[in-house]
C-alpha positions in Angstrom: 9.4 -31.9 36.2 11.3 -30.7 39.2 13.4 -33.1 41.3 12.9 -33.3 44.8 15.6 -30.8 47.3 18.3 -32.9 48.8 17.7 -33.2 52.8 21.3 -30.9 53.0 19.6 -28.7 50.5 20.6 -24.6 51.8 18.7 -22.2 49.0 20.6 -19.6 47.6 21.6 -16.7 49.6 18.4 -14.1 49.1 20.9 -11.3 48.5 21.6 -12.4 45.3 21.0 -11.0 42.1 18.1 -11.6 40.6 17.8 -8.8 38.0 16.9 -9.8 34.4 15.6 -13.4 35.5 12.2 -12.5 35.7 11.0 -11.1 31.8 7.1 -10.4 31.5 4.8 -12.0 29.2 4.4 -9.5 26.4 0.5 -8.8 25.6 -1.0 -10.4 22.9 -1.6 -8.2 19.5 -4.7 -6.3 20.8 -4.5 -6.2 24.4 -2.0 -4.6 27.0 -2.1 -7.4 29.6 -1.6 -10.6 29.9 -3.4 -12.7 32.7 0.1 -14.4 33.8 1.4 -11.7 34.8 0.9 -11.6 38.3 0.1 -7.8 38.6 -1.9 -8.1 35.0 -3.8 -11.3 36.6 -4.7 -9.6 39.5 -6.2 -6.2 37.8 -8.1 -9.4 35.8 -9.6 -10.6 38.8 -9.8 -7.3 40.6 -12.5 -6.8 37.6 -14.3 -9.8 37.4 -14.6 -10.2 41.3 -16.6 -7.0 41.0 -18.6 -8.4 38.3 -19.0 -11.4 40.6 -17.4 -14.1 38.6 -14.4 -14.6 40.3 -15.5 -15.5 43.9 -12.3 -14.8 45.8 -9.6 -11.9 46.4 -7.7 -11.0 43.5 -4.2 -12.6 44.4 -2.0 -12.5 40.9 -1.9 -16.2 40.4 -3.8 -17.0 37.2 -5.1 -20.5 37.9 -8.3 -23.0 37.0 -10.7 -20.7 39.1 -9.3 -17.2 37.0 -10.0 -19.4 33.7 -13.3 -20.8 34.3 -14.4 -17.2 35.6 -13.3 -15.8 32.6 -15.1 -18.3 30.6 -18.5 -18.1 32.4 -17.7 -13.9 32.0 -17.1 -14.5 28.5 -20.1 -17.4 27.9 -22.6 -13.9 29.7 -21.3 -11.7 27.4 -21.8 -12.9 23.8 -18.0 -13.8 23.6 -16.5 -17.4 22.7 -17.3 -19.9 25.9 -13.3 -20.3 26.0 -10.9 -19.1 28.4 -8.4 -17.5 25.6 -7.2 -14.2 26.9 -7.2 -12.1 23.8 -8.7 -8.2 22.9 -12.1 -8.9 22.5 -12.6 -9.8 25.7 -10.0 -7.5 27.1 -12.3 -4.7 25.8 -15.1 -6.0 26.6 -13.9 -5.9 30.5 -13.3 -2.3 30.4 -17.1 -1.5 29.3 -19.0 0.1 31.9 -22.0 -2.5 31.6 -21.0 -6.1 31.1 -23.3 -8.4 32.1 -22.7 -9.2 35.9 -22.6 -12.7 37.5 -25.8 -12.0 39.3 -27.9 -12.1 35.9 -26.6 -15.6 35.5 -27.3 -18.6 36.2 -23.0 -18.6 37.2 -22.6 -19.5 40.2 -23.8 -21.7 43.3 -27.1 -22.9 44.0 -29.3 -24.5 46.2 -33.0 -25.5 46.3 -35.0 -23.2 48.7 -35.2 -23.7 52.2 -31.6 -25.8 52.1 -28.6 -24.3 53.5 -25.4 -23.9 50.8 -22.7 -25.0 53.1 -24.0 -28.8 54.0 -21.0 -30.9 53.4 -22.1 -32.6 50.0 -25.4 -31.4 49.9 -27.3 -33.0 47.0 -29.8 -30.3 46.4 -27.0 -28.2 45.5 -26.5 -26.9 41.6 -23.3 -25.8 40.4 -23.2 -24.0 37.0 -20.3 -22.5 34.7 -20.1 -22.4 31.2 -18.9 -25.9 31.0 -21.8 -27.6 32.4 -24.3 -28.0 35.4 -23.3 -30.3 38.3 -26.5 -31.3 40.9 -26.1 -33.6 43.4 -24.4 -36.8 41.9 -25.3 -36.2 38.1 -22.9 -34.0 36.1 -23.4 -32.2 33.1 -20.8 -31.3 30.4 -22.1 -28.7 27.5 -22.5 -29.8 24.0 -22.7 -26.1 23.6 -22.9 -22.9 25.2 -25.8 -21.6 27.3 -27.6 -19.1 25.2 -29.6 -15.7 26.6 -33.0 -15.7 25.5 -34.4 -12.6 28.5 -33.5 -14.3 31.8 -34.1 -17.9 30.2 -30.4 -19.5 29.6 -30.6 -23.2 27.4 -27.8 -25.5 25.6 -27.6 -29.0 24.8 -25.9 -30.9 27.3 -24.8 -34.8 28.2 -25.4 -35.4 31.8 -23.7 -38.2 33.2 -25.9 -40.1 36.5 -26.4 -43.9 37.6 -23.2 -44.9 34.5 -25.7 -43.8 32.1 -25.1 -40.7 29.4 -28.2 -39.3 28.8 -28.3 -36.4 26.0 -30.2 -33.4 27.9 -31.6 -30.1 27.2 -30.6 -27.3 30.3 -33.2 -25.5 30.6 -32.7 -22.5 33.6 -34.4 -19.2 34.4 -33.1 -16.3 36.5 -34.8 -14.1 38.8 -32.9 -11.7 41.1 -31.3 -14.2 43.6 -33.7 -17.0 42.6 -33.2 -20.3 39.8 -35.4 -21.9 38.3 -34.8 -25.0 36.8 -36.9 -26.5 34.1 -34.0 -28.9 32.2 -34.9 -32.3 30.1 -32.5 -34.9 31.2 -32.7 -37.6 28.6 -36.6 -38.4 28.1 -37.7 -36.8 31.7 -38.7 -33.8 32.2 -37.4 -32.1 35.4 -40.2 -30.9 37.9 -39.5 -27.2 37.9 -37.4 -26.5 40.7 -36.5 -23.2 42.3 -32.6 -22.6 43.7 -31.6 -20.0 45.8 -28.0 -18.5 44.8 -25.6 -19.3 47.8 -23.5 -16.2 48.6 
């Protein structure tokens, strides 16, 4: 919504007074921070990069990557797949045992003896909480990935070849190690073991 600087543009002199144009966002009833606050969003990520959701340094900027870490956070943890801020999962942060990344299936993935970094490698498996991407098929989640032990399964559509194709995902964790045993429409998926790119 912002129109483009003029070419003779000067900005404003940086001794100016700027007192009183910046106001935080209050919290929310329940919680004492509030993720866009740039010192709030970066003791956010500060906490969920040591959990291992948030894959990068905490910089105060609460983007797409802060909200889909906090959903895959909240999807481990028995908490609403959104990305709502609110204090349930504020709470839930500060426990000394929340469910880390690394007993997910969160994260980056790719099938063993295949490096992670090829440029479009399509024996690589992303997952979040909003659905499982291998290769060139993509997978949105009818519902959220339920726990069962280290088995995670939800109903999913996966999109490949311009067909929908209703699927069941199907994954198993062990230590650094995926295994994949998914239904994509009426075919079963040859179990196939990932290893979890760092």
């Amino acid at each position: 919504m912002s129109a483009t600087a003029a070419q003779w543009y000067v900005p404003p002199d940086p001794a100016t007074e700027t007192e009183g144009l910046y106001r935080p966002f209050a919290p929310v009833v329940g919680t004492t921070l509030h993720p866009l606050n740039p010192s709030d969003a970066s003791l956010i990520q500060a906490r969920l990069t040591e959990l291992g959701y948030y894959r990068y340094q905490p910089e105060g900027i609460w983007g797409l990557i802060s909200r889909s870490a906090l959903q895959d956070y909240k999807a481990a943890n028995g908490l609403s797949p959104d990305d709502v801020w609110d204090g349930r999962v504020e709470a839930s942060l500060r426990q000394t045992r929340p469910t880390p990344a690394s007993d997910t299936p969160f994260g980056e993935w790719s099938v063993v003896g295949f490096p992670c970094s090829a440029e479009m490698n399509p024996r690589k498996m992303v997952v979040s909480a909003k659905g499982v991407v291998v290769g060139l098929m993509i997978c949105n989640m009818q519902e959220p990935l339920v726990r069962s032990n280290a088995d995670w399964s939800g109903r999913a559509l996966c999109h490949i070849d311009e067909r929908d194709l209703a699927s069941r995902i199907s994954l198993r964790v062990a230590g650094q190690r995926l295994i994949d045993r998914s239904i994509v429409g009426t075919a079963i998926i040859v179990p196939t073991s990932f290893d979890r790119c760092s």
